[in-house]
Backbone bond lengths (Angstrom), bond angles and torsions (degrees), N, CA, C in turn:
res aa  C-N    CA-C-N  psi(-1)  N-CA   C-N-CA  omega(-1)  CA-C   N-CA-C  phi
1 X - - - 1.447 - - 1.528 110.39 -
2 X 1.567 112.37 -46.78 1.520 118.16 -179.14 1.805 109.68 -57.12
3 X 1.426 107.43 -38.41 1.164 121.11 -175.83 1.972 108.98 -70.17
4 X 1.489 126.29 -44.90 0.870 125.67 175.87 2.274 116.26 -63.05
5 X 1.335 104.28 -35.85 1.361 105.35 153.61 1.488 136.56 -67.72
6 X 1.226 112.29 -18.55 1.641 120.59 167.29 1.305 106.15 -69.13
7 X 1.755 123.68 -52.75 1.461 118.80 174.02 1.393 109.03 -45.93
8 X 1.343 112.22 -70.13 1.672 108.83 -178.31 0.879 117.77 -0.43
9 X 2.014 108.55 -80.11 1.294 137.33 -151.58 1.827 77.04 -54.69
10 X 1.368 99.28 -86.49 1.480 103.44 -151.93 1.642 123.87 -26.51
11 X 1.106 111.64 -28.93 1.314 124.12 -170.46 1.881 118.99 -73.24
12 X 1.343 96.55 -39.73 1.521 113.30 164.25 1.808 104.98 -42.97
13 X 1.268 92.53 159.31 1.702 101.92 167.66 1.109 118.35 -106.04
14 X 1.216 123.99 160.05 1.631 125.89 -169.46 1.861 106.10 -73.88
15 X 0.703 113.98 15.18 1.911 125.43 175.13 1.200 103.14 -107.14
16 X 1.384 132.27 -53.02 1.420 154.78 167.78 1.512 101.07 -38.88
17 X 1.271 116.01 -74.75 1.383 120.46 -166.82 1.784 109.65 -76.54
18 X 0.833 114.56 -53.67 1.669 124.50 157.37 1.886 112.42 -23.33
19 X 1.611 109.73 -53.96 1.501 107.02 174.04 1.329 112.32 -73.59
20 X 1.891 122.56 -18.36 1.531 106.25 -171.70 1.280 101.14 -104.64
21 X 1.595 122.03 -15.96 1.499 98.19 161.44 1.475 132.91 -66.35
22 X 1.737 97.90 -28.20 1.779 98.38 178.99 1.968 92.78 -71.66
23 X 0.851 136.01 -81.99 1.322 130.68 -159.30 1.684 109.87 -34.73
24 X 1.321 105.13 -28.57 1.980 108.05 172.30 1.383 95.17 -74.03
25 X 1.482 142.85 -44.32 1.359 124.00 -171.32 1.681 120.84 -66.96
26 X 1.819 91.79 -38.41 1.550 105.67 177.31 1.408 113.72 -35.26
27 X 1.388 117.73 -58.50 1.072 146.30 -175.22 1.355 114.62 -58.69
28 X 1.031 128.79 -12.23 1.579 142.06 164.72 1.413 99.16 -82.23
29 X 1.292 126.22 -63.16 1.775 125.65 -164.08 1.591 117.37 -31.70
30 X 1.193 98.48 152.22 1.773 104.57 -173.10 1.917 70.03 -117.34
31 X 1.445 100.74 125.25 1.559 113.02 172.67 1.479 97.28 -93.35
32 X 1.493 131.07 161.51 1.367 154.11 -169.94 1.758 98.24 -85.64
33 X 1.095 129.39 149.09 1.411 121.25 147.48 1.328 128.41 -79.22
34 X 1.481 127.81 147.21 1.078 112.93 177.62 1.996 131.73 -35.48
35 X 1.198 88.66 -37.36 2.029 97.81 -178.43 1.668 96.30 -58.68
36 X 1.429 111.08 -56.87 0.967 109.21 179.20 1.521 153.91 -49.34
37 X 1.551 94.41 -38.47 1.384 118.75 -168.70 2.383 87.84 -83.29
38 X 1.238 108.51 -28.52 1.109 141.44 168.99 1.534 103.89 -48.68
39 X 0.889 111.07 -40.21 2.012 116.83 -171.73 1.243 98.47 -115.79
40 X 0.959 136.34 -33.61 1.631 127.81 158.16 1.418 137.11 -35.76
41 X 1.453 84.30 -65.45 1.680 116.42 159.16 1.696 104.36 -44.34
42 X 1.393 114.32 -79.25 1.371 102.75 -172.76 1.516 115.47 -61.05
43 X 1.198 114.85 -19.80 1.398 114.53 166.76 1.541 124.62 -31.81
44 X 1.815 88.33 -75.49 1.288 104.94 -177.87 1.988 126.39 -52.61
45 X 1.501 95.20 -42.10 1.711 120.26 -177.28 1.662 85.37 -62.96
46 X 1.393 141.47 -42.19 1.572 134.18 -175.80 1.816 112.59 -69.40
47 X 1.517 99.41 -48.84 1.667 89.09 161.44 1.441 121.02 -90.74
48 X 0.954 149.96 22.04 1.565 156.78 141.01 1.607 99.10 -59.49
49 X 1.568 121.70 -59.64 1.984 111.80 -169.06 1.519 91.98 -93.85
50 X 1.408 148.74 -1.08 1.398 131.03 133.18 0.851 102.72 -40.11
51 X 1.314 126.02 -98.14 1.716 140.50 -147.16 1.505 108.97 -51.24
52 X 1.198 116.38 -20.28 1.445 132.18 -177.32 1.302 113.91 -99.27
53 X 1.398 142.07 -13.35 1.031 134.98 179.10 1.726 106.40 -107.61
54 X 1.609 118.41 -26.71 1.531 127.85 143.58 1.344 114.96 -20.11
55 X 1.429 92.09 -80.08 1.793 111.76 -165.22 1.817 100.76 -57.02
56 X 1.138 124.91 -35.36 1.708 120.86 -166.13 1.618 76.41 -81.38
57 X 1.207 133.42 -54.29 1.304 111.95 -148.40 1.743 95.91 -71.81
58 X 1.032 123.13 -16.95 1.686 125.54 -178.93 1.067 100.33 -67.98
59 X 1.360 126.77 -67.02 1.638 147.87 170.78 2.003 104.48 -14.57
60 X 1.614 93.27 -60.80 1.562 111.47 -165.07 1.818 98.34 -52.34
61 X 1.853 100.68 -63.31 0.936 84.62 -173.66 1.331 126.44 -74.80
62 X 1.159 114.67 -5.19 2.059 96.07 178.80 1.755 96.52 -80.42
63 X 1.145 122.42 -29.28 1.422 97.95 177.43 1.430 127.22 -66.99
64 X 1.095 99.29 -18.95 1.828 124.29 -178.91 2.232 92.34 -53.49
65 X 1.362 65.96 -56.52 1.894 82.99 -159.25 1.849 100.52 -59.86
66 X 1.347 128.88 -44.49 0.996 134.84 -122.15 1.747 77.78 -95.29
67 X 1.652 115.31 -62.31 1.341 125.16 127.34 1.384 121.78 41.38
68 X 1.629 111.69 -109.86 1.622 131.86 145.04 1.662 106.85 -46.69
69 X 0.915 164.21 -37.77 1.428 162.42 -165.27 1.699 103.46 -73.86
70 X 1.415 97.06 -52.01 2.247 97.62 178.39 1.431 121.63 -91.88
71 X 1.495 97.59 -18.47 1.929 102.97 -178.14 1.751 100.15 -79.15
72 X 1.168 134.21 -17.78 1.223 135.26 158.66 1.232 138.98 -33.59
């Protein structure tokens, strides 16, 4: 019997087996709830204009500096 399932497998194509392993993993996932996936979201969009308003203000000042450094 073990032996008649090894053919199987083998016989499939690597596209074949590739779609039923992702759909076996799918099937594992713990999905988000909407509220959740909901606060995530804004999560992420809140550190995106952090991290982004950092970096311009980093930006500002090295040009500030760089600036005074060649008009010299």
């Amino acid at each position: 019997m073990a032996e008649k399932d090894k053919k199987s497998r083998r016989s499939e194509n690597a596209i074949q087996r590739y779609f039923r392993e992702t759909t076996g993993e799918l099937k594992k996932v713990t999905w988000p709830t909407r509220p959740e996936a909901l606060r995530l979201t804004g999560l992420v969009l809140l550190v995106m204009v952090v991290v982004g308003i950092f970096l311009a203000s980093i930006d500002a000042l090295a040009h500030g500096l760089l600036s005074l450094v060649l008009n010299i």
